[in-house]
N, C-alpha and C positions, 0 to 999 in steps of 0.2 A: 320762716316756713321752708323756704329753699334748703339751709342747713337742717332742718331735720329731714326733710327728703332726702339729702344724700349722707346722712348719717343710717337711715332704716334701707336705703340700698347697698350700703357697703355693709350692713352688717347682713343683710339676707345674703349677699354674694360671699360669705364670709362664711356664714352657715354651708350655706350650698356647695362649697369647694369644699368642707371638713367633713361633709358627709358621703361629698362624693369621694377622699381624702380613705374615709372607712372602710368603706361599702369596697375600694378597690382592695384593700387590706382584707376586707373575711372573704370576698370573690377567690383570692389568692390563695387563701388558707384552705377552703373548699376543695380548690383544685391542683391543692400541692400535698403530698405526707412527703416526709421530712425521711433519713435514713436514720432507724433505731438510739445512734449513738450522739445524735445530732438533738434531739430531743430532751431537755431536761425535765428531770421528774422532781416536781416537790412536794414532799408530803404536807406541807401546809404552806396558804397560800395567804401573804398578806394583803392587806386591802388594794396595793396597786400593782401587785400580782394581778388581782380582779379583775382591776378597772384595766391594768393592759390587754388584758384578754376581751374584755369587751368591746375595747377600741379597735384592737389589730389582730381578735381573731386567737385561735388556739393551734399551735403547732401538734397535728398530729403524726404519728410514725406508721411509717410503713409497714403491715403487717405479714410476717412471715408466714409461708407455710406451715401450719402447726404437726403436718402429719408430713414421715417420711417416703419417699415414690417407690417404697415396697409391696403397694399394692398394684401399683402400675405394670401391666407387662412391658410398657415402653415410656422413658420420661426424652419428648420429644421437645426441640426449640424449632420456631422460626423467627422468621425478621419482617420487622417493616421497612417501609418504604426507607424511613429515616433511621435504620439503622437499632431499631430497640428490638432488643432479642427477648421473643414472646417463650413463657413454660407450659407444656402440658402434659397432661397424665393421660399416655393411650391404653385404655384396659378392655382388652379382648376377651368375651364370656368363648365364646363357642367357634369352629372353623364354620357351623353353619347357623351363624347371628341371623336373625330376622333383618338388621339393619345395623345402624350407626346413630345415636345420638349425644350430639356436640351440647355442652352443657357451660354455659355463661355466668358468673354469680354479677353481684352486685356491689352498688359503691361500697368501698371499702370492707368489703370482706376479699375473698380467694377461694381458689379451688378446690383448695381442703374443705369446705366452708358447704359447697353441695355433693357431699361425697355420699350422703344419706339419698339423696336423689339418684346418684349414678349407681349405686348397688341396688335398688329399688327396679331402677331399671335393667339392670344386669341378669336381678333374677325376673325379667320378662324377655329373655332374652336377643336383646340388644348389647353390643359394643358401644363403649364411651368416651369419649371424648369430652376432658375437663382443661378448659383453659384458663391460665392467669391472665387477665388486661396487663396492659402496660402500668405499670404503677404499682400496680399490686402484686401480692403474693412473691415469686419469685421472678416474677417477670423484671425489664428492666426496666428504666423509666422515673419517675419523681412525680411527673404531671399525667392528671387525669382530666379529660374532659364530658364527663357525665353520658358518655353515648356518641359524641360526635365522631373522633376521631378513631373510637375501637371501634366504628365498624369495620375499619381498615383489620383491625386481630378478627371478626367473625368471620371477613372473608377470607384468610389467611387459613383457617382454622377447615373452614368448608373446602376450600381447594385440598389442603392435605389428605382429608379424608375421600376426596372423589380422586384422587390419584392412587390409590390403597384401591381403585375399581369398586368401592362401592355403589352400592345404584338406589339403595333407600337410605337419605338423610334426613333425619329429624334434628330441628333447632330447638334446644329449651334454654328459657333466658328468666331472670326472675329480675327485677326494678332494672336498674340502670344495663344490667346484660340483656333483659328482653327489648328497653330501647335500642342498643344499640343493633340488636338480631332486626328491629323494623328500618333501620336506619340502612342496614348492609342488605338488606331484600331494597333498599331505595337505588341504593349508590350502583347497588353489581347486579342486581339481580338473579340473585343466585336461585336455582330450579330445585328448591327441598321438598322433599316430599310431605311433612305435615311442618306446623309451629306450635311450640309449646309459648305463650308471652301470661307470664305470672306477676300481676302488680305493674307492670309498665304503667310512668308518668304522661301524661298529655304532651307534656314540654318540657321544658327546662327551665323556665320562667316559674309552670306548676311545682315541678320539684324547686324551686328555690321559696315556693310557698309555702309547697310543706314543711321545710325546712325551718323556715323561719316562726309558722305555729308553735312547733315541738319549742320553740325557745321562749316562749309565752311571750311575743312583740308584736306588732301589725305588719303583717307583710307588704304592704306599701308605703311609701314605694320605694322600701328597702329592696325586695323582689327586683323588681325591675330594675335598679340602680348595680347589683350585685349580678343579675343578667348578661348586664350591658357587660360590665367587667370583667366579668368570668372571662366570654368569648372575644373581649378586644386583647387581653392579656395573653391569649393562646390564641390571635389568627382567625375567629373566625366570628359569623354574624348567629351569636347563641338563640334568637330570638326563631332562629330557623328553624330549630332544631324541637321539632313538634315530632315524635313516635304517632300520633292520633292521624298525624298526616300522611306519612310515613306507609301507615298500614294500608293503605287503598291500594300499593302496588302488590301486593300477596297474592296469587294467584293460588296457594294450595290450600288446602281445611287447615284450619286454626283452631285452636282451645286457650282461651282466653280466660284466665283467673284471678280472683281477688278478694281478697278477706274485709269482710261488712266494718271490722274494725279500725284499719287501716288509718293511721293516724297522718298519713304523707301522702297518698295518694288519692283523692276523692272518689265517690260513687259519677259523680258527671264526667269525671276524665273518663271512667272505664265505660261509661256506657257512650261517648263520642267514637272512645277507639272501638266498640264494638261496631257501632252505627257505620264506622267507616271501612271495616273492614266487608269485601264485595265477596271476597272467596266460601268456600263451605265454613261454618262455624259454629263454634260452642260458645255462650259463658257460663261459667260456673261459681259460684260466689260461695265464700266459706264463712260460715257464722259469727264463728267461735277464733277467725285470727286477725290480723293487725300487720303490719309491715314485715313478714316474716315469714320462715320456711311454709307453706302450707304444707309439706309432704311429712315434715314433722309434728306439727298444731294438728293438725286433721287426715293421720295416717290411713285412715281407710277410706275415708274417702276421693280421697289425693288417688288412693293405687285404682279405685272402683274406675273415676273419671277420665283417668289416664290410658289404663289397660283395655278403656272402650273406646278411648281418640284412639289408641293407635290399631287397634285390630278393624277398625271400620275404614 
């Protein structure tokens, strides 16, 4: 009896380190894209092709710019703290803009990626501000951490443009760039005049939920095991790292949006973050979209909702 007891606990501790073994391995893969060249592409994959991929995760590549900064009046850099030199696109509609709105995308896209939002906004006449996160786009970097660490780029981003003497600054952020806009309203407190947060996750824990759905698996307690890893792998305690929480320090009107479809984000995340948010506020909920642009899925009504956050 004794030998099978410690036959069924060395194989559960056995289990338990090979899972925990994985889970640090797609944590990793999550929060790393690889540079273009580093990336191997195979057109057909054989079966332990698969099965590595299922074990340790899928090297993805960093995605370029796909549009050149010719529509930019100004392709501006700054830095962080650590040294990673951030890209952005300053595009100036008018010498008498209504304002300035800083425009954030999401994991793994760039700033080419809301340029349909910053023209939208241009012709309501606002100046724009589109930046690349660290990792992405043309920024510098390899690792991303889901909102934590860019809110260091939104503050970077909002300092730039209040040194330009701006005095009306609008934040729009759409998944992981509107976390990290609630995260940078946590850390700096920065005094913007309204918020745009489109699809923001509850957490980071939630987003590794979502995540983990779209792969048709149970999300526990891969979730939480890929949680832990993310944030002990880059430095920090990811379980912190709640946007729903986040939002109670907002002080200005907010417009809160999110598509009925949303296959990553839930209906109870968005209505926590609305419930927590104390400032003047909107939600607006889109039928007809899913994890993705609403300004493109639901163009008229994205500019109706918008065009009435910002003139009130």
């Amino acid at each position: 009896m004794k030998l099978l007891i410690k036959i069924l606990l060395r194989t559960l501790l056995t289990i338990f380190i090979l899972v925990n073994i994985i889970t640090a391995f797609h944590a990793y893969k999550f929060t790393h894209f690889y540079n273009a060249a580093d990336v191997a592409v195979k057109q057909q994959k054989t079966g332990w092709d698969k099965t590595e991929d299922i074990l340790f995760g899928i090297n993805v590549a960093k995605k370029p710019d796909s549009i050149t900064n010719t529509i930019a009046s100004q392709t501006i850099y700054l830095y962080t703290k650590d040294s990673i030199q951030l890209e952005g696109w300053w595009i100036k509609t008018t010498d008498t803009a209504k304002g300035t709105v800083i425009l954030f995308h999401g994991h793994g896209s760039t700033k080419a990626g809301i340029l349909l939002e910053s023209e939208e906004f241009g012709k309501m006449g606002y100046n724009t501000l589109l930046m690349d996160f660290r990792a992405h786009g043309n920024s510098g970097g390899n690792t991303t951490t889901i909102g934590y660490y860019e809110a260091e780029d939104v503050q970077l981003a909002y300092d730039f443009i209040k040194n330009k003497g701006e005095k009306n600054i609008v934040l729009w952020g759409i998944s992981m760039g509107a976390a990290a806009v609630s995260k940078a309203i946590n850390d700096y407190n920065l005094p913007a005049n309204k918020i745009i947060l489109e699809m923001p996750f509850g957490s980071i824990l939630q987003a590794a939920e979502g995540r983990i759905k779209m792969m048709q698996l149970p999300p526990e307690p891969l979730a939480t095991l890929i949680t832990f890893w993310g944030g002990t792998e880059h430095g920090f305690w990811a379980f912190g790292m709640k946007p729903a929480e986040f939002v109670k320090k907002i002080n200005c009107p907010v417009l809160l949006q999110w598509g009925r479809k949303d296959p990553r984000v839930t209906q109870a995340e968005t209505d926590l973050i609305y419930a927590n948010i104390v400032a003047p506020k909107k939600l607006v909920v889109y039928d007809n979209a899913g994890h993705e642009s609403l300004c493109e899925k639901e163009n008229a009504k994205w500019l109706s909702e918008v065009q009435d956050f910002l003139k009130n």
